[in-house]
Structures are given as C-alpha cells and as structure tokens.
N, CA, C and O atoms as CSV, one atom per row, in Angstrom:
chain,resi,resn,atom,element,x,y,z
A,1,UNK,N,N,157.353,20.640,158.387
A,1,UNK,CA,C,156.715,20.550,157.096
A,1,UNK,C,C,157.140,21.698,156.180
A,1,UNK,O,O,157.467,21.552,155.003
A,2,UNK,N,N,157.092,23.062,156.967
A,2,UNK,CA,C,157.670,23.889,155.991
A,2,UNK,C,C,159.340,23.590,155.571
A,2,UNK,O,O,159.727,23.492,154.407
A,3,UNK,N,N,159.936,23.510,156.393
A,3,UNK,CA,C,161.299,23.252,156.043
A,3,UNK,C,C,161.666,22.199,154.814
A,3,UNK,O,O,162.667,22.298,154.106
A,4,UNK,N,N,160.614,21.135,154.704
A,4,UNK,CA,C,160.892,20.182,153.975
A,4,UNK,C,C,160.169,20.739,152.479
A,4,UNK,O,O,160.828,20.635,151.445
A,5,UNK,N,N,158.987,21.243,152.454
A,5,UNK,CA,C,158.507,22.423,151.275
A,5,UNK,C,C,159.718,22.676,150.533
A,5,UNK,O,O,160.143,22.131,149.514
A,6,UNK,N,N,160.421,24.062,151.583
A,6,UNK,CA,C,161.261,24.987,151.324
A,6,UNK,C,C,162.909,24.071,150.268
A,6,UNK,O,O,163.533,24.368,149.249
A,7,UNK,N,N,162.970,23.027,151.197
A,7,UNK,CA,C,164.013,22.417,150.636
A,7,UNK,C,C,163.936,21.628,149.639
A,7,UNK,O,O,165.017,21.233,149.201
A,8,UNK,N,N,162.638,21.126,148.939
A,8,UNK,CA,C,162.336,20.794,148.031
A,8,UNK,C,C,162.428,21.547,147.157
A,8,UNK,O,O,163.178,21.316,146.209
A,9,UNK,N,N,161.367,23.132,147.279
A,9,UNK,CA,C,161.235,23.949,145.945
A,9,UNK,C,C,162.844,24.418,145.437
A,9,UNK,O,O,163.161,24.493,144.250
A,10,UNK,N,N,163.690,24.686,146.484
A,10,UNK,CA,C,165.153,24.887,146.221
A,10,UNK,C,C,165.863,23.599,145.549
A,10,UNK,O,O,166.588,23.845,144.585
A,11,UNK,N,N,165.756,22.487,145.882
A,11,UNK,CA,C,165.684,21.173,145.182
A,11,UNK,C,C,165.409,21.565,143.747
A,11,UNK,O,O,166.367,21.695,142.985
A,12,UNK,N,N,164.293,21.744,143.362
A,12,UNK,CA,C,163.728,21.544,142.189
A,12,UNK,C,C,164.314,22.768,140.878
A,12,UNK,O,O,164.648,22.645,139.699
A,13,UNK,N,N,164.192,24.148,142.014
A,13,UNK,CA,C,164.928,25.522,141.492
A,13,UNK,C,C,166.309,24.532,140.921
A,13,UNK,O,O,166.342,24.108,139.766
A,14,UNK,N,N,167.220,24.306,141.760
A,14,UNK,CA,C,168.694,24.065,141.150
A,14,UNK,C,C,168.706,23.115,140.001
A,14,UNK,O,O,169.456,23.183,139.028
A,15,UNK,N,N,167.713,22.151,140.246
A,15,UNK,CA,C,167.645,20.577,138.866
A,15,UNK,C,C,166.947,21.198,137.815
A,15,UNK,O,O,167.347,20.673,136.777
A,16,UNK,N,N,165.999,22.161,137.537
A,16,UNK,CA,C,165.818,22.811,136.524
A,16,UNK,C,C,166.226,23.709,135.643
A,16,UNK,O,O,166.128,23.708,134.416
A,17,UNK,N,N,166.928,24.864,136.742
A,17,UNK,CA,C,168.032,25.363,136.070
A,17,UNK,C,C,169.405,25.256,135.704
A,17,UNK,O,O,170.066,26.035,135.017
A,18,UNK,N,N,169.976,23.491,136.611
A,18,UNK,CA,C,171.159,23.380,135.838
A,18,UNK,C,C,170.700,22.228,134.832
A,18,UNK,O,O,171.518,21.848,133.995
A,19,UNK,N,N,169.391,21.638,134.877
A,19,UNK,CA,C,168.808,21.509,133.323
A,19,UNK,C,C,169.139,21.768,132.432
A,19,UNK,O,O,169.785,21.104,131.622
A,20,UNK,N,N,168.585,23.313,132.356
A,20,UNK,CA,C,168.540,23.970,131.439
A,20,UNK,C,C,169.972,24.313,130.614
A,20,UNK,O,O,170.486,23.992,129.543
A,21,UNK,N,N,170.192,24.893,131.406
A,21,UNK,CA,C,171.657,24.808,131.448
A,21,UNK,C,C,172.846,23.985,130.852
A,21,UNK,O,O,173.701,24.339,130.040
A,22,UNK,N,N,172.644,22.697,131.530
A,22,UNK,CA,C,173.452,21.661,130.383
A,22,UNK,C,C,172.815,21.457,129.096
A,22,UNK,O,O,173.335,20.782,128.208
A,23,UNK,N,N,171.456,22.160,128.968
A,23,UNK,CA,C,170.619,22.082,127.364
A,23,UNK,C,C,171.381,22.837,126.604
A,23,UNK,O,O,171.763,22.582,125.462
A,24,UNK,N,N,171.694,24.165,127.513
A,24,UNK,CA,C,172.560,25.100,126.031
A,24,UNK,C,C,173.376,24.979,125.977
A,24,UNK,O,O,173.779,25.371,124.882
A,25,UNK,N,N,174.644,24.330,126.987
A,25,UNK,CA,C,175.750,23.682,126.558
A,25,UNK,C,C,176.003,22.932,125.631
A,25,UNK,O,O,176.911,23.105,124.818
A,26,UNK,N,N,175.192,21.978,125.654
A,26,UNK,CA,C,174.988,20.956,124.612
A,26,UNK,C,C,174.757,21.181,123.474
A,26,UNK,O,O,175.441,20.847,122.507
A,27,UNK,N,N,173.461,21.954,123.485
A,27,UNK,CA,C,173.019,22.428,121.732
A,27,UNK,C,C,174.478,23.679,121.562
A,27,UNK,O,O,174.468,23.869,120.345
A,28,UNK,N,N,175.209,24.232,121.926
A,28,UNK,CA,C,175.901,25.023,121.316
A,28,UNK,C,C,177.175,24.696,121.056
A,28,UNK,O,O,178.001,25.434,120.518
A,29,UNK,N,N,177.410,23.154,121.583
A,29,UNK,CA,C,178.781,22.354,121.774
A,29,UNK,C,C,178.425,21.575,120.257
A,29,UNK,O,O,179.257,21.387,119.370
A,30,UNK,N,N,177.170,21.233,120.214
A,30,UNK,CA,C,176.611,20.476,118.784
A,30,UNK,C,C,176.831,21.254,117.413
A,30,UNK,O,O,177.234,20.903,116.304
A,31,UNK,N,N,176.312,22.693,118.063
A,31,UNK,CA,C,176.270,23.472,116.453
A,31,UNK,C,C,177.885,23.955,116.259
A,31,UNK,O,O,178.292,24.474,115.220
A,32,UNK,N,N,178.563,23.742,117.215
A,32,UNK,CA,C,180.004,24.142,117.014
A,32,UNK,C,C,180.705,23.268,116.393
A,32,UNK,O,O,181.873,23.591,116.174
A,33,UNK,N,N,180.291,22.065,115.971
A,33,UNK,CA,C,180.596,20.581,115.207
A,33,UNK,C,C,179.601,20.291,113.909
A,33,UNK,O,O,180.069,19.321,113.312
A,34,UNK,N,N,178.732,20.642,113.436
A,34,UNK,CA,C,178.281,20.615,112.640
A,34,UNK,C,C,179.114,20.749,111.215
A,34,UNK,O,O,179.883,21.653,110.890
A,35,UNK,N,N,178.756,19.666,110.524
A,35,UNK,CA,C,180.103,19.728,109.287
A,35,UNK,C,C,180.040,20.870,108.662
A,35,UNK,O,O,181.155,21.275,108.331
A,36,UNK,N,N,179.005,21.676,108.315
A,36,UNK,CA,C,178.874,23.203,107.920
A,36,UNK,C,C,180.197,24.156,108.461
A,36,UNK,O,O,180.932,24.888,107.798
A,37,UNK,N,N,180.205,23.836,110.006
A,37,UNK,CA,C,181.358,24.588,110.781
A,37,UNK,C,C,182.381,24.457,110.750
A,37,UNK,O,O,183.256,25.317,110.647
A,38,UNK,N,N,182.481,23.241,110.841
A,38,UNK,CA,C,183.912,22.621,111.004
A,38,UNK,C,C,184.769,22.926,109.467
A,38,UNK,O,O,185.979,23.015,109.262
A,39,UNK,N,N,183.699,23.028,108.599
A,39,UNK,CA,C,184.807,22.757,106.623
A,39,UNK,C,C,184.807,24.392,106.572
A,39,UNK,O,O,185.146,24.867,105.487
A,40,UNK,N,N,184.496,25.232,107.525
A,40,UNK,CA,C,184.444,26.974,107.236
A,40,UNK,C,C,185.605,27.342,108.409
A,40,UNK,O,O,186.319,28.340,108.319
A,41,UNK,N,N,185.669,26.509,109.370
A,41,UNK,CA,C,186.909,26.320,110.736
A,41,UNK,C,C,187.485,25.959,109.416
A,41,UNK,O,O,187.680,26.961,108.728
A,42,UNK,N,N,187.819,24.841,108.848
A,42,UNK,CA,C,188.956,24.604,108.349
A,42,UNK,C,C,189.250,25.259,107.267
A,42,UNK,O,O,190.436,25.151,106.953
A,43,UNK,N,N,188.256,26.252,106.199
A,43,UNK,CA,C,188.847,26.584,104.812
A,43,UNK,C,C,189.754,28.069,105.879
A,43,UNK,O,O,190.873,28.498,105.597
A,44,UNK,N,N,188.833,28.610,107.128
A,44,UNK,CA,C,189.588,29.703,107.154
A,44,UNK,C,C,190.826,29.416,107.804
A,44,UNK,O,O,191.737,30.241,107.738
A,45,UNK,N,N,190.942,28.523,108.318
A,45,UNK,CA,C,192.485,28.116,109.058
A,45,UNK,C,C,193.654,27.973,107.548
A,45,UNK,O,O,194.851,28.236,107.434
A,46,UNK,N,N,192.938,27.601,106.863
A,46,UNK,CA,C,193.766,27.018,105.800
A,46,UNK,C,C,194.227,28.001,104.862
A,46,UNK,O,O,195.222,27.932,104.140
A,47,UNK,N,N,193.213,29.109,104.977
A,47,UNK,CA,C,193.316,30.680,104.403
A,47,UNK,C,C,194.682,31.240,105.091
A,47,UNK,O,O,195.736,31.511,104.514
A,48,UNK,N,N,194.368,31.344,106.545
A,48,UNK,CA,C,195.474,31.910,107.336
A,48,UNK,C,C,196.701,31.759,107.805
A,48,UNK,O,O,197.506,32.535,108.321
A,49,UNK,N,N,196.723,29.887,107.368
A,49,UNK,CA,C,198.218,29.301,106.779
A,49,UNK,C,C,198.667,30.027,104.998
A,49,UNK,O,O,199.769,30.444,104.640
A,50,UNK,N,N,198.077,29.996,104.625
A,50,UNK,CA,C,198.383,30.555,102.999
A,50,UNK,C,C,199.119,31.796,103.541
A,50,UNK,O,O,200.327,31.853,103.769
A,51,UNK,N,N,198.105,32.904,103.734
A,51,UNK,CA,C,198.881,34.012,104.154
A,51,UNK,C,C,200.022,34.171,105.189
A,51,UNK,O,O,200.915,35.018,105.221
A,52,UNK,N,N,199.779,33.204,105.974
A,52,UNK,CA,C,201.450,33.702,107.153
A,52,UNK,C,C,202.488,33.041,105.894
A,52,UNK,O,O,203.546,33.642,105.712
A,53,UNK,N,N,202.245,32.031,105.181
A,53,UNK,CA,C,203.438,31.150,104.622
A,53,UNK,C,C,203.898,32.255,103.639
A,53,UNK,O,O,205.090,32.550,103.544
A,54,UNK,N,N,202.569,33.086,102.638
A,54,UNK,CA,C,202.766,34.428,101.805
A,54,UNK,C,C,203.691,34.880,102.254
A,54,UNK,O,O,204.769,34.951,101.663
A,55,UNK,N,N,203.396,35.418,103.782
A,55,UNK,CA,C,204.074,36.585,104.443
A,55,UNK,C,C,205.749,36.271,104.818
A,55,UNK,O,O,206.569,37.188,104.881
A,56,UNK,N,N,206.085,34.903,105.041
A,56,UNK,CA,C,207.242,34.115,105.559
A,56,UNK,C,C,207.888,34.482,104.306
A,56,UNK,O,O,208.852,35.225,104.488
A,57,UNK,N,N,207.628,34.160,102.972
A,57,UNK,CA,C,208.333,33.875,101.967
A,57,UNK,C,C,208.611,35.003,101.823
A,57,UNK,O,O,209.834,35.134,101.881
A,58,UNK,N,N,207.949,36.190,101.611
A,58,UNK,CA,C,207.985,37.428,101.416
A,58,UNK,C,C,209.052,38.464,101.924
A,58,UNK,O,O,209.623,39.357,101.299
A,59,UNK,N,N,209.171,38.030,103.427
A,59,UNK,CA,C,210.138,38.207,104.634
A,59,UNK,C,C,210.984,37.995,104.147
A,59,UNK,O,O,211.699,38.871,103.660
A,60,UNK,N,N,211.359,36.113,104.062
A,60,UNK,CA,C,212.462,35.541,103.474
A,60,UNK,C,C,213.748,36.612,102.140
A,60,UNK,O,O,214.895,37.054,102.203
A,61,UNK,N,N,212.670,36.582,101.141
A,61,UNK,CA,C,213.265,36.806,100.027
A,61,UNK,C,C,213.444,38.668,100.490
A,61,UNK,O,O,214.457,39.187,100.020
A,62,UNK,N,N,212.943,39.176,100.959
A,62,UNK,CA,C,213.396,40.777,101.785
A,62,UNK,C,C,214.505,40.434,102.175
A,62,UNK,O,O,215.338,40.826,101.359
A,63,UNK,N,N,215.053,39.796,103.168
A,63,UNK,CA,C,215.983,39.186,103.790
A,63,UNK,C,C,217.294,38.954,103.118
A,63,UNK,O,O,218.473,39.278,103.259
A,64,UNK,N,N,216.638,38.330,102.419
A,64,UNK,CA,C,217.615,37.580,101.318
A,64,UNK,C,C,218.605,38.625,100.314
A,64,UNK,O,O,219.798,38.632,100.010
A,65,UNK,N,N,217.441,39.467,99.994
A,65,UNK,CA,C,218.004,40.633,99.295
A,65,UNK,C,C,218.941,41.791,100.099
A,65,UNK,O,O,219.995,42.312,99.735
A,66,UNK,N,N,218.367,41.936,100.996
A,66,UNK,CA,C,219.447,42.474,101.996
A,66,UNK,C,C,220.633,41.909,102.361
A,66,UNK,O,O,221.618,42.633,102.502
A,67,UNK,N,N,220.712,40.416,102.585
A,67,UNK,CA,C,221.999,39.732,102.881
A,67,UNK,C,C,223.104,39.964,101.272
A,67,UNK,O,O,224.282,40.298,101.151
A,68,UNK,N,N,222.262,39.678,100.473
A,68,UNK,CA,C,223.020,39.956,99.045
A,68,UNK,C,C,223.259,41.188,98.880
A,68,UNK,O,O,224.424,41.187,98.481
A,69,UNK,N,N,222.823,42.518,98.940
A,69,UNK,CA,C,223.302,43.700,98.960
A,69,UNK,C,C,224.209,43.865,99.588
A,69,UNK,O,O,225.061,44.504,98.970
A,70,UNK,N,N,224.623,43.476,101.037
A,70,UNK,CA,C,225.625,43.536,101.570
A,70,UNK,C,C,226.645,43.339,101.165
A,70,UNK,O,O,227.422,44.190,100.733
A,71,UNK,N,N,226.865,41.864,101.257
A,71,UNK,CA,C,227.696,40.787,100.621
A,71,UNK,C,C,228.447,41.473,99.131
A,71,UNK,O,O,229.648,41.642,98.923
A,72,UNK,N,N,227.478,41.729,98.377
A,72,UNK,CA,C,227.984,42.981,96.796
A,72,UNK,C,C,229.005,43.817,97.918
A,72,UNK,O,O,230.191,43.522,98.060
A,73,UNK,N,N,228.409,44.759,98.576
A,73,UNK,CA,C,228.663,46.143,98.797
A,73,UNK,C,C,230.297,45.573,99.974
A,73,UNK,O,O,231.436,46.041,100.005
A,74,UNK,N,N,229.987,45.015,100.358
A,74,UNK,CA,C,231.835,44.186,101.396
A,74,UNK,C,C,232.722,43.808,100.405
A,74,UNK,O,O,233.913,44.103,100.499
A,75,UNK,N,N,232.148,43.003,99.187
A,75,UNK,CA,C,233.123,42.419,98.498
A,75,UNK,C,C,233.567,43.352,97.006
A,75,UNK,O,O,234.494,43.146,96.222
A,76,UNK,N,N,232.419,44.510,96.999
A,76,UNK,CA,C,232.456,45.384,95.988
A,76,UNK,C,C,232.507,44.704,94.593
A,76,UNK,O,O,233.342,45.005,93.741
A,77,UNK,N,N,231.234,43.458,94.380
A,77,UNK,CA,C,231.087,43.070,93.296
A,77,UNK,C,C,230.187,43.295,92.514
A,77,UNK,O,O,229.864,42.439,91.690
A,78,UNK,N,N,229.340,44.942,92.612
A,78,UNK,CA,C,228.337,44.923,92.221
A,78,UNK,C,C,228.515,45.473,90.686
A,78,UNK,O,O,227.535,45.575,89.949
C-alpha cells in the first residue's frame, strides 16, 4: 500500500510539473508570435539589412577609389 501511495504522489509530482511546464512554453512560444513582435522582428531586421547594404556600398565605393588611384598612379594619368 505504501509503495503504491509513494508511486502515485511521484506520478502526480512529474504530471504537474511537466504541466506546468508545457504552460510556459506555450505562453512564451505565443507571445513570441504576437503581431506586435513579429512587425518589431521585422522593422529591426529590415533596419539591419539597410545598414550592412549602407556599409557594403560604402566598402564598395572605398574600394573602388583605391582600384582607381592605382590604375591613375601605373598608368600616370592623373
């Protein structure tokens, strides 16, 4: 009789707390989708494409100017 007690209340311990458990999974898997989140996920993703593409072009035309300085300074057409 005790054994069967014992293996119950341990029973009940594990189904309540992985209950619980899949409760805050859930509610925090929910608020992570909420259209509030998701259009602030996307303005800042969309922020941080702007700036790398800023930064690419920026590179680029650095680049660019260096290849042309050269190019002057080999062919001595400056």
């Amino acid at each position: 009789m005790l054994r069967r007690l014992f293996w119950l209340t341990v029973g009940l311990a594990i189904g309540f707390g992985s209950s619980f458990w899949m409760f805050r999974v859930l509610r925090e898997t929910l608020a992570r989708y909420t259209p509030e989140q998701v259009a602030d996920d996307l303005a800042a993703a969309l922020s941080r494409l702007v700036a790398d593409v800023g930064s690419a072009v920026a590179e680029g035309r650095q680049a660019m100017a260096e290849a042309e300085a050269e190019l002057r300074s080999s062919t001595r057409l400056s």
